[in-house]
Phi, psi and omega in degrees: 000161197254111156221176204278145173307302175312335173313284212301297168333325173262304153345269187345324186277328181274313188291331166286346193246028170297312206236074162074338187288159198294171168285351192259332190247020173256314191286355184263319215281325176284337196265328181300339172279325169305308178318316228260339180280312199312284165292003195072022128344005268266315174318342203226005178283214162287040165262327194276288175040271171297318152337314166297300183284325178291345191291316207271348154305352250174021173038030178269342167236160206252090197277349164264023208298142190276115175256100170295168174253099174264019212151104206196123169236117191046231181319330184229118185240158183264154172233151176239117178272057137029034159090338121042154183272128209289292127034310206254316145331305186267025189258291197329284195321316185308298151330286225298292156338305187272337166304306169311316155297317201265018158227358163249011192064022158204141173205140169227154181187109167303137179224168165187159209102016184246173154228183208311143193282330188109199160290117192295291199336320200285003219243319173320307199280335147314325178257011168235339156279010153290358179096358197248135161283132167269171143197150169210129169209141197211120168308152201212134180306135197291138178228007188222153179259157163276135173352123145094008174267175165228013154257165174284143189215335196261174167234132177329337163031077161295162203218151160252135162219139199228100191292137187252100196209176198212102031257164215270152171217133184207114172248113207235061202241133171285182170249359174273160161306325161224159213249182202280294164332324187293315174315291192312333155316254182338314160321272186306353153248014175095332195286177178236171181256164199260158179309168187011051159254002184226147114281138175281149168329345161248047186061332193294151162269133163249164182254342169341016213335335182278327188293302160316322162297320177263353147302220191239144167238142209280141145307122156319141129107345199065222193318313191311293186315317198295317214274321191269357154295332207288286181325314177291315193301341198274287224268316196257333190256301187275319191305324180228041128101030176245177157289157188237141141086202181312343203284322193297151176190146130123007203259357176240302208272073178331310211270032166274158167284124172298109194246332155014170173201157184217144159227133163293177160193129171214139187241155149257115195303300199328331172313328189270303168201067185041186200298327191254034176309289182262032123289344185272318172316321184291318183315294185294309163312000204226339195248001169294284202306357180281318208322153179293113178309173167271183138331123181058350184279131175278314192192132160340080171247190187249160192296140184063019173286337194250338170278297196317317197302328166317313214292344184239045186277177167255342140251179169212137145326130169220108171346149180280334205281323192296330175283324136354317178237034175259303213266298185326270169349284175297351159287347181086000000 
């Protein structure tokens, strides 16, 4: 169904602050979810929702939880979100990145203590209309085997990066063939999965969603996707003091404690390359989108180009059963 975006963001809103969250973090965590419907994102939208609230039926978010600096040397500090609802966590850590950049021309900043974040892209595409090349990425409890196994052991470990050039490029990507949310979508819609992005729980491949979840979901790319889950798993988990691996829990199945971890990055390109770094950066990106289109393809875009356009509609879609059970939630 189509409803006004100001709608769908206030229900959303209501049902997190139904079930205990303050109103300033109940009211973010709904417009971020809303962004992700919005842009068609549908998987990381008010589908994640009930999620959310069993994490916090099950005491896994904290709504007064304190967010901390536990740790920070020049460009980079760890942050501890005190269980804090992820959305309003990782908003913090991006700033927090971006504060860093613009006085050392870099900031990084690690968090753990948190729970699943939403769409990573959303947190990438703030801090590049901010002027900053972003990346942002956080491991997720396993659902993928490494290249050539057949347990899970990686988590789809999305990866972001976001330019602050016009036209916008914010690339938002799982390291799986498919991203775990998309599954859960297809499931809860009926739907089948495209070939050879799943195994069942016996190796066999399936379109099944349900046979997948309770399987495996494949590394894009083979050895590649595996190698870059591998890397998010380090870099977003071990590096800043969360969990890795098998270790990980609580970012799908909520009502587990979340140990999970995100890392930030935000550069001011001039640090790098000087004032006209992203015009020359623009320039290029200007010589994708001329190219002589394929066969059947209308037009070049750049990653997240097509979602930005999205981004400010005044409605959105929303599946009827999720709203439903939205609307349920925030009735209590």
């Amino acid at each position: 169904m189509e409803l006004e975006r100001d709608r769908a963001e206030s229900v959303a809103a209501a049902a997190f602050e139904a079930h205990g969250i303050t109103p300033e973090d109940a009211a973010y965590t709904a417009r971020v979810l809303v962004s992700a419907d919005a842009r068609g994102t549908h998987s990381h939208g008010l589908i994640r929702l009930p999620r959310f609230v069993r994490g916090i039926e099950h005491g896994n978010v904290d709504p007064e939880g304190e967010i901390a600096v536990v740790r920070e040397r020049g460009a980079t500090a760890t942050l501890d979100g005190g269980s804090r609802l992820g959305p309003v966590v990782a908003t913090e850590a991006m700033a927090e990145a971006c504060a860093r950049a613009a006085e050392y021309g870099v900031g990084a900043v690690g968090v753990h203590g948190t729970n699943h974040l939403g769409m990573l892209g959303y947190y990438t595409e703030t801090a590049r209309r901010d002027g900053y090349v972003a990346l942002g990425m956080t491991n997720t409890e396993p659902a993928m085997p490494p290249h050539g196994g057949s347990e899970p052991v990686l988590g789809t470990n999305p990866i972001a990066i976001g330019l602050p050039t016009a036209p916008p490029f914010n690339l938002d990507m799982s390291t799986s063939s498919i991203s775990r949310g998309a599954v859960l979508r297809a499931k809860e819609q009926g739907e089948t999965l495209p070939e050879g992005v799943a195994l069942t729980s016996d190796g066999e491949p399936t379109t099944d969603p349900e046979a997948a979840l309770a399987g495996v979901i494949r590394p894009f790319g083979g050895a590649k996707g595996s190698g870059l889950a591998v890397a998010v798993e380090v870099l977003a988990g071990g590096l800043v003091g969360a969990s890795m691996g098998r270790e990980v829990t609580g970012t799908y199945h909520t009502e587990d404690p979340c140990t999970k971890g995100d890392l930030f990055v935000a550069v001011d390109p001039t640090s790098l390359g000087g004032e006209r770094a992203v015009d020359r950066i623009e320039a290029f990106l200007s010589t994708l989108t001329d190219v002589d289109t394929a066969a059947g393809i209308d037009e070049v875009r750049l990653p997240g180009q097509r979602s930005a356009s999205r981004a400010d509609t005044s409605t959105v879609q929303v599946d009827d059963d999720v709203w439903d059970e939205v609307h349920s939630l925030a009735d209590g």
